[in-house]
DRENKETI-621162 format. One record per residue (C-alpha): chain; x, y, z; residue number from 0. Coordinates in Angstrom, 3 decimals. Layout:
<chain: A&xx: X&yy: Y&zz: Z&resi: NUM>
...
END
This chain:
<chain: A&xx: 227.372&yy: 149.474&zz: 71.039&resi: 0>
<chain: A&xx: 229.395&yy: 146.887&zz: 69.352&resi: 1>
<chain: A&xx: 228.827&yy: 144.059&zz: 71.622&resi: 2>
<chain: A&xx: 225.113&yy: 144.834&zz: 71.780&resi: 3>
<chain: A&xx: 225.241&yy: 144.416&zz: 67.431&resi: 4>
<chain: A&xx: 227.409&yy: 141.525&zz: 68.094&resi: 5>
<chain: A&xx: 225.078&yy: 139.596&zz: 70.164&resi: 6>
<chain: A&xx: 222.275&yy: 140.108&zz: 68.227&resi: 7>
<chain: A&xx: 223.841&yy: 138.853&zz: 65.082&resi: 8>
<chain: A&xx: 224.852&yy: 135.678&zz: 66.905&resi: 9>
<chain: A&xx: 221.476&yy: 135.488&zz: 68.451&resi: 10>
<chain: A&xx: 220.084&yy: 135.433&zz: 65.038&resi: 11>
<chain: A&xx: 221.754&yy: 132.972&zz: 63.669&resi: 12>
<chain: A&xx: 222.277&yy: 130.860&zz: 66.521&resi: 13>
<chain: A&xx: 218.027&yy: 131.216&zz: 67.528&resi: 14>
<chain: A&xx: 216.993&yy: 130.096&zz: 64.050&resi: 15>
<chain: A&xx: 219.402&yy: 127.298&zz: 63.949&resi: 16>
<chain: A&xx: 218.598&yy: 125.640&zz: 67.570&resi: 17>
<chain: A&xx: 214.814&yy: 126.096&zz: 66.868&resi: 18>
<chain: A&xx: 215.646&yy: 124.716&zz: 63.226&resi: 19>
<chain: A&xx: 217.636&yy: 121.462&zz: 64.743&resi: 20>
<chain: A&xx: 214.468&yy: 119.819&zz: 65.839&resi: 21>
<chain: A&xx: 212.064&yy: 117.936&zz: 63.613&resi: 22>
<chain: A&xx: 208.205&yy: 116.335&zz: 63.917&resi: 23>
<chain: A&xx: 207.552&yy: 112.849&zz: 62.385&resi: 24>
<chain: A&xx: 203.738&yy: 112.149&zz: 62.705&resi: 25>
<chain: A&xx: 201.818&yy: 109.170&zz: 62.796&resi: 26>
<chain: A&xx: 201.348&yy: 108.902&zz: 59.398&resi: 27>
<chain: A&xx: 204.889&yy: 109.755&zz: 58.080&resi: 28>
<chain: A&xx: 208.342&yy: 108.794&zz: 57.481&resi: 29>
<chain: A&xx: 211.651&yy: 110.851&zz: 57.115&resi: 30>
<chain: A&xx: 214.708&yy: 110.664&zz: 55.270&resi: 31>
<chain: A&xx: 218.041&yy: 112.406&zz: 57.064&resi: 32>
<chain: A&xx: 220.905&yy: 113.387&zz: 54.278&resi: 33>
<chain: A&xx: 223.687&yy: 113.798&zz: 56.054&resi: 34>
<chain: A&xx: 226.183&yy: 114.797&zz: 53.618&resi: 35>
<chain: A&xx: 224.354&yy: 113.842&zz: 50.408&resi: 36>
<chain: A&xx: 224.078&yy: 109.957&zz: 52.381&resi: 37>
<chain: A&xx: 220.284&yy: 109.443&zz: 53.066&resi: 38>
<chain: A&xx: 219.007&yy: 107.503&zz: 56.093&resi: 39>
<chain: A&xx: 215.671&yy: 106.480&zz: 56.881&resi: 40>
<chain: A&xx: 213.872&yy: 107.835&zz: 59.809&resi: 41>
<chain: A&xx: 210.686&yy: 105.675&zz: 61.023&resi: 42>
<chain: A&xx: 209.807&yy: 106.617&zz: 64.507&resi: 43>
<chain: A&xx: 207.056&yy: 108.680&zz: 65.346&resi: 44>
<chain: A&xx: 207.931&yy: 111.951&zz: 67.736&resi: 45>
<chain: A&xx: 210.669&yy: 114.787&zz: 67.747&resi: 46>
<chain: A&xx: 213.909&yy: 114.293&zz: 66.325&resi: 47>
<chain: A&xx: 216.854&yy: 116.154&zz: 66.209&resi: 48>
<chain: A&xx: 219.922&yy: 116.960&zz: 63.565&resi: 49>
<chain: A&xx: 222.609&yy: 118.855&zz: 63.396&resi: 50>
<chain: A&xx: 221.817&yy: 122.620&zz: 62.030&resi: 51>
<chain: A&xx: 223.542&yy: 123.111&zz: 58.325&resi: 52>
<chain: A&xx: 224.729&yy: 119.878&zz: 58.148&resi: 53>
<chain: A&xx: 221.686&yy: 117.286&zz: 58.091&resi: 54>
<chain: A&xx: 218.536&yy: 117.747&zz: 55.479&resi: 55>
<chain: A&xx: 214.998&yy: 115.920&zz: 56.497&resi: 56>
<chain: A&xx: 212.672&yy: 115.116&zz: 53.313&resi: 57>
<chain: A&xx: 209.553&yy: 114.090&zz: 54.967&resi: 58>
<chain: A&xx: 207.231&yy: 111.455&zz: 53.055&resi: 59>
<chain: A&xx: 203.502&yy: 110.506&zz: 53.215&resi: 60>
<chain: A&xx: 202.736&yy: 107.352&zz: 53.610&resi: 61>
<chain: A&xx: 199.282&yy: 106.831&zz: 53.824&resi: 62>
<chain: A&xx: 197.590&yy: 104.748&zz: 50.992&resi: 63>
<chain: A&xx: 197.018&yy: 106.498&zz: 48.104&resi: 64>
<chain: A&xx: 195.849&yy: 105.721&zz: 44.441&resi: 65>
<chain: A&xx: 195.262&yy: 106.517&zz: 40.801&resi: 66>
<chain: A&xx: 192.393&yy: 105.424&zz: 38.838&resi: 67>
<chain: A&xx: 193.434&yy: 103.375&zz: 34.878&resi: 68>
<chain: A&xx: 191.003&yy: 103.568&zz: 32.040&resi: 69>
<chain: A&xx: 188.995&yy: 106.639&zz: 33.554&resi: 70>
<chain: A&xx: 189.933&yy: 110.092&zz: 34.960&resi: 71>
<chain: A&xx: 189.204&yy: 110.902&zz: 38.742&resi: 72>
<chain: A&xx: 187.965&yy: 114.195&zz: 38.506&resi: 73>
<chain: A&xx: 185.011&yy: 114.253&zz: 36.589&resi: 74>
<chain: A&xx: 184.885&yy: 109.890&zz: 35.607&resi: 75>
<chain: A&xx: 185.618&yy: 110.452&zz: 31.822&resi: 76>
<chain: A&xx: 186.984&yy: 107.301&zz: 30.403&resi: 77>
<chain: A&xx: 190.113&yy: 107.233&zz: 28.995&resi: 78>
<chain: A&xx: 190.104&yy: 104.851&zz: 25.714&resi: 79>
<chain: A&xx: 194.077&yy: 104.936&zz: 25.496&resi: 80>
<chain: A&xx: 194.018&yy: 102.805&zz: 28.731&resi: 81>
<chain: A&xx: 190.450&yy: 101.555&zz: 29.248&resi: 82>
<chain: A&xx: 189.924&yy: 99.537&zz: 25.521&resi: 83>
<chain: A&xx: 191.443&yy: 96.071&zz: 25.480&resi: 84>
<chain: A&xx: 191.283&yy: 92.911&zz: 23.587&resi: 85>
<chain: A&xx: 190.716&yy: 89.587&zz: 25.348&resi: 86>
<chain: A&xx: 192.083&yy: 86.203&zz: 24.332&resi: 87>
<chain: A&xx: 188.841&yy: 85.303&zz: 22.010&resi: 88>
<chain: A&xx: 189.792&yy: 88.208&zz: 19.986&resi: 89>
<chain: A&xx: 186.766&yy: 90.615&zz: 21.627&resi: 90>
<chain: A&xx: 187.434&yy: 94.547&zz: 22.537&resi: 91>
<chain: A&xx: 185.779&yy: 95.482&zz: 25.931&resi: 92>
<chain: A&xx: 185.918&yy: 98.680&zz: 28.172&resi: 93>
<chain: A&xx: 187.438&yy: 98.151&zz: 31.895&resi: 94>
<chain: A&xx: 188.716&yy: 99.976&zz: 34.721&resi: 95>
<chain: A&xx: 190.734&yy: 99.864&zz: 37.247&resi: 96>
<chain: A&xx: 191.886&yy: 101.588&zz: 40.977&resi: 97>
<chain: A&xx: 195.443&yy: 101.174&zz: 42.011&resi: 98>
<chain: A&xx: 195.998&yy: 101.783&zz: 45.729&resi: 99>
<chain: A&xx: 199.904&yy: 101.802&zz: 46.752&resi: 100>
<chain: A&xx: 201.910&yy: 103.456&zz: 49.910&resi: 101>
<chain: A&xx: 205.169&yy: 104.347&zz: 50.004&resi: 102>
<chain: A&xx: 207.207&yy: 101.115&zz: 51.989&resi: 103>
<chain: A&xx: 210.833&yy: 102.549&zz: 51.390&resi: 104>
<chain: A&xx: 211.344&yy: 106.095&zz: 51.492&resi: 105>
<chain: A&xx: 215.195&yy: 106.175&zz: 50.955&resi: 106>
<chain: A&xx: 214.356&yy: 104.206&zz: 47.615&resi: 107>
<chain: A&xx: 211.048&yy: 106.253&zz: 46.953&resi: 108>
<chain: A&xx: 213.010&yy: 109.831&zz: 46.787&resi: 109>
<chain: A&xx: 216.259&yy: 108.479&zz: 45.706&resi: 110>
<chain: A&xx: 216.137&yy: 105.147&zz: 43.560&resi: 111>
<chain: A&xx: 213.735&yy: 106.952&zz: 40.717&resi: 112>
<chain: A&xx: 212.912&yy: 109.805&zz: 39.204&resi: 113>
<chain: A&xx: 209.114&yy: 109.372&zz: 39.260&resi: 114>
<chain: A&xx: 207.756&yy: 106.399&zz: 41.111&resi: 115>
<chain: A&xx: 204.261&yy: 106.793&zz: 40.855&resi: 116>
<chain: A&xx: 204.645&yy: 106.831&zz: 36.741&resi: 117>
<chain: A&xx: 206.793&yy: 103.320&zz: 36.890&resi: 118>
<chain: A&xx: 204.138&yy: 101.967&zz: 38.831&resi: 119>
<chain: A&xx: 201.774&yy: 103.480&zz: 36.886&resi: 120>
<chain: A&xx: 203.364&yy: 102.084&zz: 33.461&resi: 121>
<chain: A&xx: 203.471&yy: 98.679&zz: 35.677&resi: 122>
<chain: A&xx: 199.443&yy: 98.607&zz: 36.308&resi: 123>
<chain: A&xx: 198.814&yy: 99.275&zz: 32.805&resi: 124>
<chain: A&xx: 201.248&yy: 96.704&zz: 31.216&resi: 125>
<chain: A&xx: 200.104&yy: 93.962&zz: 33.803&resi: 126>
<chain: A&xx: 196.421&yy: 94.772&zz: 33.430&resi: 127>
<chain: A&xx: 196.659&yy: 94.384&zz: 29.662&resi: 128>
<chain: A&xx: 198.417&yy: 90.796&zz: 29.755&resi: 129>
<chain: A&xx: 196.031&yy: 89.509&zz: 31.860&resi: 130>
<chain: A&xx: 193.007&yy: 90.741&zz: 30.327&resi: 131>
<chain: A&xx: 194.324&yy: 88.986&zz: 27.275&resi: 132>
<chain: A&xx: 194.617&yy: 86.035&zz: 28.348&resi: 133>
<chain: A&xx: 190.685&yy: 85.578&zz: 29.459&resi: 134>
<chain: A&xx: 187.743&yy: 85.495&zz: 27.067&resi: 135>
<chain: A&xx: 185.155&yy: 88.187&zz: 27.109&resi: 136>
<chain: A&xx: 182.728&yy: 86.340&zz: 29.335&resi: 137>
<chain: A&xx: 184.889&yy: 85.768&zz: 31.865&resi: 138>
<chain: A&xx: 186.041&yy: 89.402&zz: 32.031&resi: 139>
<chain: A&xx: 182.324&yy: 90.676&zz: 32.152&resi: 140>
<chain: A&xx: 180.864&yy: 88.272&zz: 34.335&resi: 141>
<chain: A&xx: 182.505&yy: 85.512&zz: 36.771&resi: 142>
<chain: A&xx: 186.215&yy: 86.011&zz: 35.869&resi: 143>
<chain: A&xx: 186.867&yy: 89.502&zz: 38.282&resi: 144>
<chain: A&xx: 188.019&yy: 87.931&zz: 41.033&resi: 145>
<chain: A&xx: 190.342&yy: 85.873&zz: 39.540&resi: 146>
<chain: A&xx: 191.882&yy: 88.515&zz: 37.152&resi: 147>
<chain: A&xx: 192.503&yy: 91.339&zz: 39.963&resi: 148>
<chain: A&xx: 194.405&yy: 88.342&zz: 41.833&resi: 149>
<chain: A&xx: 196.897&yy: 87.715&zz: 38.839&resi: 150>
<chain: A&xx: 196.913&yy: 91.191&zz: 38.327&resi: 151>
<chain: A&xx: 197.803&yy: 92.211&zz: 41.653&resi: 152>
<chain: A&xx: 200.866&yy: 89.235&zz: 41.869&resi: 153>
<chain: A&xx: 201.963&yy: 90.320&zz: 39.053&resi: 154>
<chain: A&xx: 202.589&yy: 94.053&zz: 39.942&resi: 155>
<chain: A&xx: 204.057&yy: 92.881&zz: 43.384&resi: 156>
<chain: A&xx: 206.680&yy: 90.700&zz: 41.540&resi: 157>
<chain: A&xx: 207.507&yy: 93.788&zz: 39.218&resi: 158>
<chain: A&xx: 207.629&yy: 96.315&zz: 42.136&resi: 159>
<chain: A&xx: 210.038&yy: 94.128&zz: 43.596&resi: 160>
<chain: A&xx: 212.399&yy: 93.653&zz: 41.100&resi: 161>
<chain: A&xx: 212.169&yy: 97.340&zz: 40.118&resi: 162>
<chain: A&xx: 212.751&yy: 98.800&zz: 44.041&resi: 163>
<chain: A&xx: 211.056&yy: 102.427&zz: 43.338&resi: 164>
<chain: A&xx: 209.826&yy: 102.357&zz: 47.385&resi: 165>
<chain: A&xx: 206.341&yy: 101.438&zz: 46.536&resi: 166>
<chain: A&xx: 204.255&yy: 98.350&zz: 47.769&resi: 167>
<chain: A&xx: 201.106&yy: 97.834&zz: 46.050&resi: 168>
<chain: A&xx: 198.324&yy: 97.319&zz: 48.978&resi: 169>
<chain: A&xx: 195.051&yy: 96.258&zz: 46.608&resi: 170>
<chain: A&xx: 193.905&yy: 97.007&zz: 42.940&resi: 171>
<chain: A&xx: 190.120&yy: 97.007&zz: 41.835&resi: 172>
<chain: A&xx: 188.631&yy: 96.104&zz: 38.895&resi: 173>
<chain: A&xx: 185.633&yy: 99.279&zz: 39.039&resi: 174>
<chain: A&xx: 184.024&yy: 98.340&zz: 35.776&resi: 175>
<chain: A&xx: 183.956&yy: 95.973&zz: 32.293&resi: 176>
<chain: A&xx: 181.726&yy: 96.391&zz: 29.692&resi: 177>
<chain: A&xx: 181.323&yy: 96.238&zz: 26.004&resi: 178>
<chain: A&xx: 183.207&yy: 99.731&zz: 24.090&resi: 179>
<chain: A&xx: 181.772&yy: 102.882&zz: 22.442&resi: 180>
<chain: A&xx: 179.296&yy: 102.309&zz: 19.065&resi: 181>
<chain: A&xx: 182.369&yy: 103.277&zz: 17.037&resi: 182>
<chain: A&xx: 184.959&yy: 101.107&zz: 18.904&resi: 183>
<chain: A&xx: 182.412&yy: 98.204&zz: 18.018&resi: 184>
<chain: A&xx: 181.936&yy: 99.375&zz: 14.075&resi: 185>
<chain: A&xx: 185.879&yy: 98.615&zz: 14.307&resi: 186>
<chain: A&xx: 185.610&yy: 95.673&zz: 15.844&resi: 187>
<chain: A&xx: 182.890&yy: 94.244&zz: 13.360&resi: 188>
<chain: A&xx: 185.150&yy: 95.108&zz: 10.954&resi: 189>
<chain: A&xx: 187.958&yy: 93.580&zz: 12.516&resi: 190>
<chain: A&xx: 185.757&yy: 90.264&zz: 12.998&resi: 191>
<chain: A&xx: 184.177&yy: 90.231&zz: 8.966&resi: 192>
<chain: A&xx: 188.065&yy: 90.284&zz: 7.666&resi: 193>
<chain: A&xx: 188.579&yy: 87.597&zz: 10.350&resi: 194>
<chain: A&xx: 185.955&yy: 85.644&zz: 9.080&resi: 195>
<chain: A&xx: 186.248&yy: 86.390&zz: 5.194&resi: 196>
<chain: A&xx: 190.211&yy: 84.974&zz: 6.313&resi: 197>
<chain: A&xx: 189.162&yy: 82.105&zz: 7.437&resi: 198>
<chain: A&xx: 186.766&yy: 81.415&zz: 5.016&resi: 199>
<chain: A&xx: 189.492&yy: 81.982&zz: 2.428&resi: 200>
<chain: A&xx: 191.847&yy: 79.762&zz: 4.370&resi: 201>
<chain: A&xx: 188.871&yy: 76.780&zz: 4.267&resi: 202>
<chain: A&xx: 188.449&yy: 77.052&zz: 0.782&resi: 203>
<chain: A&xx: 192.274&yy: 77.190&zz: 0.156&resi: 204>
<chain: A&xx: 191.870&yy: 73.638&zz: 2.183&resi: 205>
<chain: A&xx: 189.632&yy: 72.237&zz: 0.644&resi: 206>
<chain: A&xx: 190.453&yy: 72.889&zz: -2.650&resi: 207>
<chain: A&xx: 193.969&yy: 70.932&zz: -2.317&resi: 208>
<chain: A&xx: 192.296&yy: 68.441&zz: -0.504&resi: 209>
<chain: A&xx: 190.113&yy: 68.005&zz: -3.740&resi: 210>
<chain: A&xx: 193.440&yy: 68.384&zz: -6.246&resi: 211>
<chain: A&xx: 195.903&yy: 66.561&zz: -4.191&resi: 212>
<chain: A&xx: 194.806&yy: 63.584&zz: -4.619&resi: 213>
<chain: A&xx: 194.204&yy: 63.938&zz: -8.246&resi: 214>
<chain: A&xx: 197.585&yy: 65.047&zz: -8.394&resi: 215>
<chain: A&xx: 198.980&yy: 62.762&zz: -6.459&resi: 216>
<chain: A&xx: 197.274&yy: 60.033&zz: -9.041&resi: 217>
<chain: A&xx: 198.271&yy: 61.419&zz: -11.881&resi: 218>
<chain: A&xx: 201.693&yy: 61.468&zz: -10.739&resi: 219>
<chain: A&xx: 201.263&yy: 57.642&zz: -9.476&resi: 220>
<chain: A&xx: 200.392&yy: 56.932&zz: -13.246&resi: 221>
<chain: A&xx: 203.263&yy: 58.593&zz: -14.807&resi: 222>
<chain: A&xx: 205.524&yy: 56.812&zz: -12.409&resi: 223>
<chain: A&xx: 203.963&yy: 53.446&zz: -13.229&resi: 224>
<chain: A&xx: 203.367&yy: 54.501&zz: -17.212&resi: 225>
<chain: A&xx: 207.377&yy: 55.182&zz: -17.202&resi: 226>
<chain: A&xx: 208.427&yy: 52.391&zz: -15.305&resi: 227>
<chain: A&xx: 206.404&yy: 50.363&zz: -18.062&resi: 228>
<chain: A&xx: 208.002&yy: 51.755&zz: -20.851&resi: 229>
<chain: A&xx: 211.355&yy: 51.348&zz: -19.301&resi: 230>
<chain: A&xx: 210.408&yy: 47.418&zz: -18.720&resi: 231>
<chain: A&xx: 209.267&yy: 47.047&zz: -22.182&resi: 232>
<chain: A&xx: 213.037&yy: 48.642&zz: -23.656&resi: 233>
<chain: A&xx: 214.808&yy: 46.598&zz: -21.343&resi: 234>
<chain: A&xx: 212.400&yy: 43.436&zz: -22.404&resi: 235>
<chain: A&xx: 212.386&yy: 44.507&zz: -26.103&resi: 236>
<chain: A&xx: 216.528&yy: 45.012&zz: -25.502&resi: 237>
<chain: A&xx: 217.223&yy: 42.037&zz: -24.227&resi: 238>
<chain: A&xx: 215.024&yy: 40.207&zz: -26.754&resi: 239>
<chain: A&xx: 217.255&yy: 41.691&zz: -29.445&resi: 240>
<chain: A&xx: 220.479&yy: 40.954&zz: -27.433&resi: 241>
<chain: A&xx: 219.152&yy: 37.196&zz: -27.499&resi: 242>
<chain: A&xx: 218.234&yy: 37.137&zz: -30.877&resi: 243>
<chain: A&xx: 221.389&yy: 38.392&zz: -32.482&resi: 244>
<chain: A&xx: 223.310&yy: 35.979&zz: -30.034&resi: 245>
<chain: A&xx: 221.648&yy: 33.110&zz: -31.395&resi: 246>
<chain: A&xx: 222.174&yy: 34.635&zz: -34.613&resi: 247>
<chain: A&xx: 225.889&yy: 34.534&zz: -34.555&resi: 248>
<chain: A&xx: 225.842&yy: 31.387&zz: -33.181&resi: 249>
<chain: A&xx: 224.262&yy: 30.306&zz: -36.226&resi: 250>
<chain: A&xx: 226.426&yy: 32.136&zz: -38.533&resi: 251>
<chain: A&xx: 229.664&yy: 30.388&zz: -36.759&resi: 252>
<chain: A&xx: 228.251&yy: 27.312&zz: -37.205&resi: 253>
<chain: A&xx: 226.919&yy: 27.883&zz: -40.665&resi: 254>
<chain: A&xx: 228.191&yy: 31.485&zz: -42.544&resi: 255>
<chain: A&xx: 226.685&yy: 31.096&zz: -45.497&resi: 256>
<chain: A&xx: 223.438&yy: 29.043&zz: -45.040&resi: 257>
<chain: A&xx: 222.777&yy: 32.413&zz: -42.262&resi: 258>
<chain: A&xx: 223.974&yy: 35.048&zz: -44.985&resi: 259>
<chain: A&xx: 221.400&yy: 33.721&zz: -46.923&resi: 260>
<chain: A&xx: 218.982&yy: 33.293&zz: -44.771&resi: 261>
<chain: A&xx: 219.159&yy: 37.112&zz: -43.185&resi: 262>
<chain: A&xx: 219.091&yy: 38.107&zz: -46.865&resi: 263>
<chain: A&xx: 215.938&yy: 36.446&zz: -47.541&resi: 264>
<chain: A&xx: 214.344&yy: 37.449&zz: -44.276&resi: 265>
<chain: A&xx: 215.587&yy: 41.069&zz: -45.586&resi: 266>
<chain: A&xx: 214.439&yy: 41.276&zz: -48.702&resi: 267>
<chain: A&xx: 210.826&yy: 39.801&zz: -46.935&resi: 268>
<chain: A&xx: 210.782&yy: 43.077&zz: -44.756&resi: 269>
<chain: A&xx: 212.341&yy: 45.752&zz: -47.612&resi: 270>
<chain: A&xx: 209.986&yy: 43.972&zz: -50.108&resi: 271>
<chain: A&xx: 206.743&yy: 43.191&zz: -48.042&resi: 272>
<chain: A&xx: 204.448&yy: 42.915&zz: -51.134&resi: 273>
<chain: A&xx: 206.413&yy: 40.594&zz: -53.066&resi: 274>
<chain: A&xx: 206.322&yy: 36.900&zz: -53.041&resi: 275>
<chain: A&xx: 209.465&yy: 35.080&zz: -53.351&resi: 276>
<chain: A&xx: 209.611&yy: 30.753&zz: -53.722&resi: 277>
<chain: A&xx: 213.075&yy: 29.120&zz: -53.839&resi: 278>
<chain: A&xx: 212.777&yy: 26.153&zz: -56.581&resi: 279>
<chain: A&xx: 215.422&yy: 23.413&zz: -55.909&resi: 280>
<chain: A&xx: 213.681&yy: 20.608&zz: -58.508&resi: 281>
<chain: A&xx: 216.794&yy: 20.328&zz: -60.390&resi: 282>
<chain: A&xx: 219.002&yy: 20.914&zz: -57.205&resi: 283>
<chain: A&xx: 219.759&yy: 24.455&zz: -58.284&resi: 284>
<chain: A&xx: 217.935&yy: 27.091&zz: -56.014&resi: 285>
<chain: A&xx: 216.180&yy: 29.724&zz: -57.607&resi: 286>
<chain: A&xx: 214.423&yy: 32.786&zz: -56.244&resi: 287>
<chain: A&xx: 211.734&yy: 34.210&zz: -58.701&resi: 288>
<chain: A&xx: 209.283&yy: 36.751&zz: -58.855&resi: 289>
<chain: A&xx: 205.750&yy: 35.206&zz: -59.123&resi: 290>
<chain: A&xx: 203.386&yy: 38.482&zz: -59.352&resi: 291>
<chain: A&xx: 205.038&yy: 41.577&zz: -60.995&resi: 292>
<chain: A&xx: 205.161&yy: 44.710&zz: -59.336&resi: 293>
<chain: A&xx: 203.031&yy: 46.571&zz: -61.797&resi: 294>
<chain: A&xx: 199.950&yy: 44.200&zz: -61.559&resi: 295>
<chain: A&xx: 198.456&yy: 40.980&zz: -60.059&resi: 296>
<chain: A&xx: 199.623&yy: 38.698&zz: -63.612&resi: 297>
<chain: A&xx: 201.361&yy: 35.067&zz: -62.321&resi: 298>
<chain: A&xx: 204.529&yy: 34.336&zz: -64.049&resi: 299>
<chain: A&xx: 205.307&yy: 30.224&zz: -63.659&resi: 300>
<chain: A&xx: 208.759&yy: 29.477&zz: -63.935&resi: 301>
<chain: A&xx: 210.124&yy: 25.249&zz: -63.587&resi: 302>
<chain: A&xx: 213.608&yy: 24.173&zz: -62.928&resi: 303>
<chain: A&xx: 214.190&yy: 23.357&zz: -66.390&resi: 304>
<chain: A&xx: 213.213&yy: 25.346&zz: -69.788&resi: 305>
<chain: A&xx: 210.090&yy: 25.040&zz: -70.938&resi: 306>
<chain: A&xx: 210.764&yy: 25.107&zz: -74.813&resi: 307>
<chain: A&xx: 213.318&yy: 22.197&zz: -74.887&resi: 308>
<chain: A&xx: 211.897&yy: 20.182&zz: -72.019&resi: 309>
<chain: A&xx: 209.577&yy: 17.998&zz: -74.109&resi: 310>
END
């Protein structure tokens, strides 16, 4: 009774795990064998075996497969969040996009990310949205496709690459571009009439220092030239009266008292402008008199000798 438990314990466990040591791969598929937590990559087609409680197989699709960007699959709802753009002439515009990918590397696919089809998801988005801004709005809607799923596409494949998630980008499809929703475009009209009341600020701000600069810049001129004047005319009027008092003390080494005199006279000339002074030397004997007095315009005569006892 024992041996007859016995052997059909071992026969179900050993039944389950010989049946269980053999694996399909089909056409369409690639495996990945752990063998103690170290994955390998198994590409051939057919039965394979591995080695019951020891070996793991995660199987992998990889058939091409895609996600849609800017709409929803199911029911073709657009999704604003990833549909509206802005191109390089400053114009928003509505455009979709397919993304078809397959899985090149499955090692790297189940073990180099967490989720691989949201990197290159994140990817499409990003590279979609640089290129779209770089192209004006007419060349988005109308003869530009072409050349903007080409960039696109390079660019993705040169991202995938340096990012290794497992996934190769086969082909990516601009489905649609046209202008946005009514109230996308209110906002954009708005957008464009603060553009333009900027720039019409910013023309007026121009030409407004265009006018005053100059005007400025002459008025400044004229101070310039106005001081440098004045400072000629010091120096001129300095070194006049540098001159003049040199060949005043000249004089007055040569002759003190003739030039005392003299600068006394010319004194009195400039404290006394109204008063007329004549030096009388009939007799020999200098005299300075008074001929009108201060009070009035009455002569007073005076000779050089005394007009009672002269006769």
């Amino acid at each position: 009774m024992k041996l007859v438990v016995g052997a059909a314990i071992a026969a179900g466990v050993l039944v389950p795990a010989v049946f269980g040591s053999f694996y399909q791969i089909q056409e369409q598929e690639q495996a990945v064998l752990v063998t103690f937590g170290k994955p390998k990559a198994v590409t051939e087609t057919g039965l394979h075996f591995k080695l019951p409680f020891i070996q793991e197989v995660r199987k992998v699709n990889t058939t091409i497969q895609g996600f849609p960007v800017g709409y929803t699959e199911e029911n073709n709802e657009m999704v604003e969040a990833e549909s509206i753009m802005i191109t390089s002439d400053y114009n928003f515009i509505d455009v979709d996009f397919f993304v078809e990918y397959r899985i090149s590397d499955p090692v790297a696919y189940l073990y180099g990310s967490r989720e691989p089809e949201q990197i290159l998801r994140n990817i499409s988005q990003s590279c979609i949205r640089n290129v779209i801004g770089s192209y004006v709005v007419d060349d988005v809607l109308t003869t530009g496709k072409s050349e903007i799923q080409a960039k696109i596409k390079e660019m993705i494949m040169a991202q995938l690459e340096q990012q290794e998630i497992g996934l190769m980008l086969t082909n990516i499809t601009m489905q649609d571009s046209e202008p946005p929703t009514t109230e996308v475009m209110e906002a954009f009209k708005k957008v464009e009439t603060a553009k333009q009341g900027k720039e019409t600020t910013l023309n007026n701000a121009e030409k407004y220092r265009s006018e005053k600069l100059p005007e400025a810049e002459a008025e400044a001129d004229q101070i310039i030239k106005n001081a440098e004047a004045a400072k000629q005319t010091r120096i001129n009027e300095a070194e006049g009266q540098v001159a003049r008092f040199n060949a005043i003390y000249e004089e007055y080494r040569k002759n003190p008292e003739i030039t005392k005199e003299r600068m006394y006279y010319e004194a009195m000339e400039t404290v006394l402008p109204d008063v007329k002074l004549v030096i009388d030397s009939g007799d020999g004997v200098e005299k300075v008199l008074p001929l009108e007095k201060f009070s009035g315009g009455e002569t007073v005569t005076a000779d050089t000798e005394d007009n009672n006892g002269g006769e």
